[in-house]
C-alpha positions as CSV (number, residue, x, y, z in Angstrom):
1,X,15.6,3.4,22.3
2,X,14.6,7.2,22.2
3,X,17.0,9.4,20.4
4,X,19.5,11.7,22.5
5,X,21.7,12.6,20.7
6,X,22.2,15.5,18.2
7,X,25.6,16.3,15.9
8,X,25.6,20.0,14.5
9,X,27.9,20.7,11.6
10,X,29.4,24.1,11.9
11,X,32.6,23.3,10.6
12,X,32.7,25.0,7.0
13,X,34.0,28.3,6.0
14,X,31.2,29.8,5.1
15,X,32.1,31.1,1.7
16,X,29.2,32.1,-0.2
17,X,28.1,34.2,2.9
18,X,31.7,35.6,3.1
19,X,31.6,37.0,-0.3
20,X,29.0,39.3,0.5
21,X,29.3,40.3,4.1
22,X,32.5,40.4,5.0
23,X,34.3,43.9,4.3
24,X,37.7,45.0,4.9
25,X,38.8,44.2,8.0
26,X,37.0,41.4,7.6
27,X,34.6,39.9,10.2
28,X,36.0,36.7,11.4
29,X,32.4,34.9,12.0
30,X,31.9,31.0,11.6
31,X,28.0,31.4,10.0
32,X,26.3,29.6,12.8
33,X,27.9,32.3,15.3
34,X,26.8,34.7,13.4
35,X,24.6,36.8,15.9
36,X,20.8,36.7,15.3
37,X,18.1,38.4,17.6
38,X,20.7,38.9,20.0
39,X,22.6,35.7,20.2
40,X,24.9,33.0,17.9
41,X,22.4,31.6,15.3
42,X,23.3,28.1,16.5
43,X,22.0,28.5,20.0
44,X,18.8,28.4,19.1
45,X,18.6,25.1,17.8
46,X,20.5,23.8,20.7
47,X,18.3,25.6,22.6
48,X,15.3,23.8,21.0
49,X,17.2,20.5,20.7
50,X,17.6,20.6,24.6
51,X,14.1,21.7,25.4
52,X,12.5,18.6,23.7
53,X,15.1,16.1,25.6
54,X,18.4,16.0,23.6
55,X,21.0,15.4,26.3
56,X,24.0,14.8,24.1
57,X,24.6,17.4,21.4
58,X,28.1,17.4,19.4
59,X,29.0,20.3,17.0
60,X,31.5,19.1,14.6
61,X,33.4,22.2,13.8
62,X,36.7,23.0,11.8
63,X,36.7,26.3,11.2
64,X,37.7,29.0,13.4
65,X,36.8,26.2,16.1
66,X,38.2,27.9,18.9
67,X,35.8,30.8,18.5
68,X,33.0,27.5,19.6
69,X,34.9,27.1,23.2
70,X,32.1,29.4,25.2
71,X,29.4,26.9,23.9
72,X,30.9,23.7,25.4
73,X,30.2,25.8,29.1
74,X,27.7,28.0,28.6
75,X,25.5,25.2,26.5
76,X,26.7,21.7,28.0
77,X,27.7,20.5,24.3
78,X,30.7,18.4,23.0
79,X,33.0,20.1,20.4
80,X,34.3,17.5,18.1
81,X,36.7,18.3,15.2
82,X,35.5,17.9,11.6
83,X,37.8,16.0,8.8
84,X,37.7,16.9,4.8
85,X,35.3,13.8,5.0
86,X,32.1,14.8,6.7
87,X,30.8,10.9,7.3
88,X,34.5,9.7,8.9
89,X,34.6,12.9,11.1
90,X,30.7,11.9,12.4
91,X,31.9,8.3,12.7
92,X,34.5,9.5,14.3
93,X,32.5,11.2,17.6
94,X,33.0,8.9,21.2
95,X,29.9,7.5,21.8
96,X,27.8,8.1,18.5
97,X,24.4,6.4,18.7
98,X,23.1,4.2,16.2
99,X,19.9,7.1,15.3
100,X,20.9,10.6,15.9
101,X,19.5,14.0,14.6
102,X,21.6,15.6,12.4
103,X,21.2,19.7,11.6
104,X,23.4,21.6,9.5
105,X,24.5,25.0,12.1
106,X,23.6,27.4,9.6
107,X,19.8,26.4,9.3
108,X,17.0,26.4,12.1
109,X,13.8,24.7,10.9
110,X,10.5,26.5,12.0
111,X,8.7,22.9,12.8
112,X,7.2,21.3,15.7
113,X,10.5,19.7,16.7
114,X,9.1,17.3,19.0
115,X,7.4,15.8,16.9
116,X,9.7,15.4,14.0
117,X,12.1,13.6,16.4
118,X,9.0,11.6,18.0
119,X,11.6,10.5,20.6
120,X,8.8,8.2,22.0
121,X,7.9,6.4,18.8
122,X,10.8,6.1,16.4
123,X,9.5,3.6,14.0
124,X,9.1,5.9,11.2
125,X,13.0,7.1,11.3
126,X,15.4,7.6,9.8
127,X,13.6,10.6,7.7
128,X,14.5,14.5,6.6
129,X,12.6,17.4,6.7
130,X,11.3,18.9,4.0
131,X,9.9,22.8,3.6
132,X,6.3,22.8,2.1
133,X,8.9,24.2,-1.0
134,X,10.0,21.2,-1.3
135,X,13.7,21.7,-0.8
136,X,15.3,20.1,2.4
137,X,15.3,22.3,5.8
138,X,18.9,21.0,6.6
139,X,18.1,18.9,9.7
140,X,17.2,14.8,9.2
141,X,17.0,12.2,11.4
142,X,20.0,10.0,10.5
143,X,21.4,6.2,11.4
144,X,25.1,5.2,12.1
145,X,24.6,2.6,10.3
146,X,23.7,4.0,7.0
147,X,26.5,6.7,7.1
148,X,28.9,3.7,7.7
149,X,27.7,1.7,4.8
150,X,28.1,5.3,2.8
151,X,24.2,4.9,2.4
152,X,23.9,8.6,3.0
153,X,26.5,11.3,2.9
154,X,26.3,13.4,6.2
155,X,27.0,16.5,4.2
156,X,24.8,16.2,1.8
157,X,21.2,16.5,3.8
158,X,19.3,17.1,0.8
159,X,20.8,13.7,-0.9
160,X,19.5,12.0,1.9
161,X,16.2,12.1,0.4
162,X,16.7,9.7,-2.1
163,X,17.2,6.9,1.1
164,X,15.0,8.2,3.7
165,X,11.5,9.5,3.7
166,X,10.7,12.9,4.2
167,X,8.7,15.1,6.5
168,X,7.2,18.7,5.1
169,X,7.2,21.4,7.2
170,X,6.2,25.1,6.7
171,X,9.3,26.5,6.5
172,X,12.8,27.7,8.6
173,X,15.9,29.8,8.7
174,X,19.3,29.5,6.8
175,X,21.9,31.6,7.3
176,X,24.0,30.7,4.3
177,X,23.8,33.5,2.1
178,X,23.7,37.1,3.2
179,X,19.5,37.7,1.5
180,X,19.3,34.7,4.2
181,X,21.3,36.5,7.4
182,X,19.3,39.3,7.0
183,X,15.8,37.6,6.4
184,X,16.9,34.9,9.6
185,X,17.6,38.4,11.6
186,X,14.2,40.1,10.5
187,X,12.2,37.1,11.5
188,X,14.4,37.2,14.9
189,X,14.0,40.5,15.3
190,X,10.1,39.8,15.1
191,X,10.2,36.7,17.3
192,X,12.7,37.8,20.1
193,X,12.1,41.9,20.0
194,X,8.2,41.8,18.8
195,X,9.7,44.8,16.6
């Protein structure tokens, strides 16, 4: 069965970007609404995630989750709310399928992301991508079954390499620290502006 479905976690507080960006008053920003080229950082990947055929996209958010409302409209998504336990809160979501793709909402991978997901031909899942640096790109394909068993730990993409395989790519976007804001909104600025 080709995968469909996608779950987004956006619900941290952000706080290794909050130490450096936010000033007194404080912006009140979850990181993957932070705006980039224009528009909330996660949009893009639910962007791409609905161009290549994901129907079903959940974002798991916690905090400031109200400030997510627009996106259940605007972008057709579920909003589902997180618990302190990452894999009970995906377990958690109606209708989770037994493989899903699973991307933190404060990375965007610059891949081919049709073929990572390979909804056509999903014998070599589950499996996490993997920059050509060799440290994870925050998106993986996942199965229920292994978070269930505690096999993997949703919130721990990286430590997912030591049960699935991985797949290099050149490189992406994370928004976690402020150098990574800023270089996520040059490359934007580039992309989007051609400036």
């Amino acid at each position: 069965m080709p995968i469909s479905q996608a779950v987004i976690l956006c619900g941290g507080p952000g706080t290794r970007l909050n130490d450096q960006v936010r000033f007194q008053p404080a912006v009140e920003t979850p990181k993957p609404l932070m705006e980039v080229g224009g528009k909330p950082f996660v949009t893009y990947a639910i962007n791409m995630l609905k161009g290549i055929g994901i129907s079903d996209i959940v974002l798991l958010v916690g905090y400031m989750e109200e400030e997510f409302d627009f996106l259940e409209e605007i972008r057709e998504v579920r909003l589902v709310t997180t618990q302190e336990n990452v894999n009970k809160a995906v377990l958690a979501i109606p209708d989770l399928q037994s493989t899903f793709v699973l991307l933190n909402g404060d990375c965007f991978p610059v891949m081919d992301w049709r073929a990572f997901v390979d909804r056509d031909n999903p014998v070599n899942l589950p499996k996490v991508a993997v920059k050509i640096i060799e440290r994870d790109a925050g998106i993986a394909i996942a199965n229920r079954a292994d978070v269930l068993s505690n096999k993997i730990n949703c919130a721990d993409i990286s430590g997912m390499l030591k049960v699935y395989g991985s797949y290099t790519i050149l490189g992406g976007l994370h928004i976690g620290t402020y150098q990574g804001l800023a270089r996520a909104r040059q490359f934007m600025d580039i992309v989007v502006f051609g400036q």
